[in-house]
N, CA and C atoms as a LAMMPS dump frame, in Angstrom:
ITEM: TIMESTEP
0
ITEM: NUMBER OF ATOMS
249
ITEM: BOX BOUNDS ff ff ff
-5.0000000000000000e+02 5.0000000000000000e+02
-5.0000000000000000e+02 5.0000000000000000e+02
-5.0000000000000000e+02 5.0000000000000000e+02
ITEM: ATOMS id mol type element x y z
1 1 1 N -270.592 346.401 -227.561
2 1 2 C -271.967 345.949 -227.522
3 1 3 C -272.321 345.321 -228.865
4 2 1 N -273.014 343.843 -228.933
5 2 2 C -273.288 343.7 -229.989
6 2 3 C -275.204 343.725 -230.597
7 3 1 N -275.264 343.524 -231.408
8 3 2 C -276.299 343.755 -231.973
9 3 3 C -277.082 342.201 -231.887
10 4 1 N -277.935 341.785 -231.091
11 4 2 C -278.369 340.556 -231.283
12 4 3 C -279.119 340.402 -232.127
13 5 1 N -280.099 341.476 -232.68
14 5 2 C -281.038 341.168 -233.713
15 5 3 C -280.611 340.735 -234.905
16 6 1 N -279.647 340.836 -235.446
17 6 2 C -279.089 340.252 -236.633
18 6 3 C -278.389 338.925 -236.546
19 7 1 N -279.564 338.179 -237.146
20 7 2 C -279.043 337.066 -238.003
21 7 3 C -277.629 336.934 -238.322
22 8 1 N -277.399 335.956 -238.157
23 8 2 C -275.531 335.112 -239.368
24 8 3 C -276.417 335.121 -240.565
25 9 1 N -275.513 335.579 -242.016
26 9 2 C -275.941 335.356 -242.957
27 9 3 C -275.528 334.159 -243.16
28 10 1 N -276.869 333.701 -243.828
29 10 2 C -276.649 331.805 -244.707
30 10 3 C -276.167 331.865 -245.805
31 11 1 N -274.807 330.984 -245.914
32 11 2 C -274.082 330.71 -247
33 11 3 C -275.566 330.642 -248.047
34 12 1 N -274.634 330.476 -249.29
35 12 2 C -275.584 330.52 -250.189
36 12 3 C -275.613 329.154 -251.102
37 13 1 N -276.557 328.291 -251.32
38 13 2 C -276.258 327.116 -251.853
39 13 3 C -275.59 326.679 -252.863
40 14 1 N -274.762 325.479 -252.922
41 14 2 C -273.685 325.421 -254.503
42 14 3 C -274.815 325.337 -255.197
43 15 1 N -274.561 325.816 -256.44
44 15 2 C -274.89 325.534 -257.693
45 15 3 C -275.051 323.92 -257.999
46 16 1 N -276.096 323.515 -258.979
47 16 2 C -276.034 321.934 -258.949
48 16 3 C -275.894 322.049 -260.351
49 17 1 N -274.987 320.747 -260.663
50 17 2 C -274.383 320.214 -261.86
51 17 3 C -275.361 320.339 -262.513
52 18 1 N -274.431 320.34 -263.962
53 18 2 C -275.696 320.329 -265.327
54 18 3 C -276.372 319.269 -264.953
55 19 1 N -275.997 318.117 -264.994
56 19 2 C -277.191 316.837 -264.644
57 19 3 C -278.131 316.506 -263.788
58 20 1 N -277.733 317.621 -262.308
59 20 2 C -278.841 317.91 -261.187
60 20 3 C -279.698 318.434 -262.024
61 21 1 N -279.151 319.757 -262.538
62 21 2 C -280.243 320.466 -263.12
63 21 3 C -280.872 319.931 -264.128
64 22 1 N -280.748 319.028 -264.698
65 22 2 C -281.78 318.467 -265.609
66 22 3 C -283.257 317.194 -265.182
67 23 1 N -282.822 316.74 -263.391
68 23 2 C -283.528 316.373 -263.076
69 23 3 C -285.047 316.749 -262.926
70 24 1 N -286.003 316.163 -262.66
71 24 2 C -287.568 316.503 -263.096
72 24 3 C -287.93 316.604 -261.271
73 25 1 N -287.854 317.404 -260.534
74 25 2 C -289.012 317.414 -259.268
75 25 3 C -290.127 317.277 -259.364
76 26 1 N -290.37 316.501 -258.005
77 26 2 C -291.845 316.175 -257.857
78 26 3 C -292.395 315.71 -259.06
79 27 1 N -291.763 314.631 -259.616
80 27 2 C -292.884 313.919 -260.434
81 27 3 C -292.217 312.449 -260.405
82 28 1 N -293.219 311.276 -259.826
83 28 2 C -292.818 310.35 -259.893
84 28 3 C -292.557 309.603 -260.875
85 29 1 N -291.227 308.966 -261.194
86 29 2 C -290.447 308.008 -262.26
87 29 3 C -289.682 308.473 -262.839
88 30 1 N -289.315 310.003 -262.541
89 30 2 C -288.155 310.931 -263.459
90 30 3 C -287.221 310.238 -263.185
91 31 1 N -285.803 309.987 -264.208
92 31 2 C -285.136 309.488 -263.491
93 31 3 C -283.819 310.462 -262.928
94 32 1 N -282.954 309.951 -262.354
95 32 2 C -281.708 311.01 -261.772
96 32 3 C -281.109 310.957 -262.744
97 33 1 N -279.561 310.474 -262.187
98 33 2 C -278.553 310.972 -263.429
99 33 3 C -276.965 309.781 -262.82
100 34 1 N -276.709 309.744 -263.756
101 34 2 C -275.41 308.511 -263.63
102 34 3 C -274.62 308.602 -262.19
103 35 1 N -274.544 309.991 -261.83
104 35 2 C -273.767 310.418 -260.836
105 35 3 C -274.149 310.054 -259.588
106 36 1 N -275.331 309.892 -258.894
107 36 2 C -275.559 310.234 -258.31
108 36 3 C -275.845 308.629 -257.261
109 37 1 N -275.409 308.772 -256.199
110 37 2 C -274.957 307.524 -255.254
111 37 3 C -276.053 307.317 -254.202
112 38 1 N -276.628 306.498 -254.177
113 38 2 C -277.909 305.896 -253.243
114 38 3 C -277.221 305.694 -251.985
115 39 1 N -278.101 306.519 -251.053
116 39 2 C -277.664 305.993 -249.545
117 39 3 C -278.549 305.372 -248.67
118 40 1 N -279.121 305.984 -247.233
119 40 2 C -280.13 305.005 -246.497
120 40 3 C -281.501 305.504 -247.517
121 41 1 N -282.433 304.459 -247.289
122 41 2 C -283.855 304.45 -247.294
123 41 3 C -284.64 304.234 -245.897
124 42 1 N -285.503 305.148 -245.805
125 42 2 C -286.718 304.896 -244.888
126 42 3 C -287.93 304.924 -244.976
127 43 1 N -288.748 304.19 -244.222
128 43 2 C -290.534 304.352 -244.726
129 43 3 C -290.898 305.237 -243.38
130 44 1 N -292.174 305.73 -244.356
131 44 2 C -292.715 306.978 -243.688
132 44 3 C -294.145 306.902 -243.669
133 45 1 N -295.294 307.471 -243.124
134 45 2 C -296.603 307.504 -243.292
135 45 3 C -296.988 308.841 -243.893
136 46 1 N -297.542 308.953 -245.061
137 46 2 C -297.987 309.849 -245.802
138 46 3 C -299.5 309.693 -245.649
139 47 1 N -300.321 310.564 -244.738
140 47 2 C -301.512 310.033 -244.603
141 47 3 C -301.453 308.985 -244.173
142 48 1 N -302.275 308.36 -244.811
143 48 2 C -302.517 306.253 -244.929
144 48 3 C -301.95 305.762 -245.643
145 49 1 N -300.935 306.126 -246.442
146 49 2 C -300.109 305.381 -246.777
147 49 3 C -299.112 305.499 -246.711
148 50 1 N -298.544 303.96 -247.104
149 50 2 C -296.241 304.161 -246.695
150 50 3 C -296.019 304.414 -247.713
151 51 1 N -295.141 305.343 -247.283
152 51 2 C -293.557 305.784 -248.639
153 51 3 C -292.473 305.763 -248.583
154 52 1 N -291.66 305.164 -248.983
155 52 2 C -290.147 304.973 -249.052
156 52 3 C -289.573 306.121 -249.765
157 53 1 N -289.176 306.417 -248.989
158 53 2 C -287.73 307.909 -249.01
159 53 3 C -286.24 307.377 -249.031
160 54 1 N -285.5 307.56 -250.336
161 54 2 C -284.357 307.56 -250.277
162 54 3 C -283.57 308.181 -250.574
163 55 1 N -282.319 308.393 -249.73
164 55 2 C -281.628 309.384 -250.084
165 55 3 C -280.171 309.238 -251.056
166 56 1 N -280.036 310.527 -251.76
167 56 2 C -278.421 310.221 -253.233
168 56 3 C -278.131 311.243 -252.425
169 57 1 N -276.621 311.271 -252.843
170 57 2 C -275.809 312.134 -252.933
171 57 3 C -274.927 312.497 -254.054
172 58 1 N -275.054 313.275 -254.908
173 58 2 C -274.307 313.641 -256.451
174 58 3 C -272.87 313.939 -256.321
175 59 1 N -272.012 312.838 -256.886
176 59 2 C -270.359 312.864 -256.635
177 59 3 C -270.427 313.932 -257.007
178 60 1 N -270.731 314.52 -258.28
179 60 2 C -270.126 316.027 -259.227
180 60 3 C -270.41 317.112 -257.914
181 61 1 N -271.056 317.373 -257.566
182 61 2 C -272.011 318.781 -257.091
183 61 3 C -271.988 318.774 -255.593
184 62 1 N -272.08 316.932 -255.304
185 62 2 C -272.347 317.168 -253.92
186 62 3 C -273.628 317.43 -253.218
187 63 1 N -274.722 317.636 -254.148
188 63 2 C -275.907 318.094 -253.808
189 63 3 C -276.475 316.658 -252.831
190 64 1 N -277.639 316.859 -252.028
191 64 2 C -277.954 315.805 -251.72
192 64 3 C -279.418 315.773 -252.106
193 65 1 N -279.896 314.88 -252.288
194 65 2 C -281.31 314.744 -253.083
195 65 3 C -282.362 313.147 -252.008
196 66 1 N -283.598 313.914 -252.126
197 66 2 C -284.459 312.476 -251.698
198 66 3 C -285.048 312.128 -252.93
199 67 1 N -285.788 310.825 -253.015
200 67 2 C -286.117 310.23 -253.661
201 67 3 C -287.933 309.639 -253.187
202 68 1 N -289.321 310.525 -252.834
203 68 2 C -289.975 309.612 -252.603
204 68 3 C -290.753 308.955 -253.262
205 69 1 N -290.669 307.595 -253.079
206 69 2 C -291.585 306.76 -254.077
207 69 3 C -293.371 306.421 -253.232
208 70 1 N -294.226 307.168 -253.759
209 70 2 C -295.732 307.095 -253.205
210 70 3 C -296.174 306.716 -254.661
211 71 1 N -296.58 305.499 -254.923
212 71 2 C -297.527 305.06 -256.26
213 71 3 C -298.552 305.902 -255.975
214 72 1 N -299.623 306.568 -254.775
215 72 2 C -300.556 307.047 -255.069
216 72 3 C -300.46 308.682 -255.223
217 73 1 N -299.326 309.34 -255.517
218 73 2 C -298.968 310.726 -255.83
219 73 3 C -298.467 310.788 -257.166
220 74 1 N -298.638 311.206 -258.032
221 74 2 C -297.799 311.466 -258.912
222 74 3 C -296.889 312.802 -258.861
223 75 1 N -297.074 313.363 -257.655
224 75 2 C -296.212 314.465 -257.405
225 75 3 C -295.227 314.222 -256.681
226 76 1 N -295.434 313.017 -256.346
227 76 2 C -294.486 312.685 -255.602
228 76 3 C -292.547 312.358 -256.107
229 77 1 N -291.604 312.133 -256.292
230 77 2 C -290.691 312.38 -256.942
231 77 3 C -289.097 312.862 -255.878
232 78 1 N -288.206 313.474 -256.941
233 78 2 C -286.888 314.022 -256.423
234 78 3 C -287.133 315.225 -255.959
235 79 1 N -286.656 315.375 -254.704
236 79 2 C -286.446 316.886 -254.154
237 79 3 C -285.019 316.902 -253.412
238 80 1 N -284.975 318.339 -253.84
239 80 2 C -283.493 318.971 -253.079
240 80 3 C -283.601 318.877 -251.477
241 81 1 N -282.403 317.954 -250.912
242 81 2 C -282.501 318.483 -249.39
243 81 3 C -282.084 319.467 -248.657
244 82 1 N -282.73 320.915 -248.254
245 82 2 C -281.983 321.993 -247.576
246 82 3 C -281.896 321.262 -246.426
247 83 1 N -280.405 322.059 -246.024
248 83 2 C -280.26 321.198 -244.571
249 83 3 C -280.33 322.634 -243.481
């Protein structure tokens, strides 16, 4: 008999390179880091306005990162993608 109530435990996320980790979240114009490789972009509606979301992927780490650019946020910026 098994136990359905229990969850699979979730791996636990890699560690991100010294240079991930020196990136600035959520603040728009930080910049990334040499490593890190631009893939698709898409626009999105934030409220009333569009934002272009793009996504890196960091050769070192592997991490994958978005990128959104909203001129009217300044919070707007790099975030980690959990998948």
């Amino acid at each position: 008999m098994t136990d359905s109530t229990n969850a699979p435990e979730a791996t636990p996320p890699a560690p991100l390179c010294e240079p991930c980790q020196g990136i600035q979240r959520n603040w728009r114009g930080a910049p990334g880091h040499a490593e890190l490789q631009q893939g698709n972009h898409r626009k999105e509606l934030h409220g009333n306005v569009q934002v272009t979301i793009t996504g890196y992927f960091c050769d070192r780490c592997g991490t994958h990162w978005h990128y959104t650019n909203d001129t009217t946020n300044q919070r707007a910026g790099w975030s980690v993608v959990v998948d």
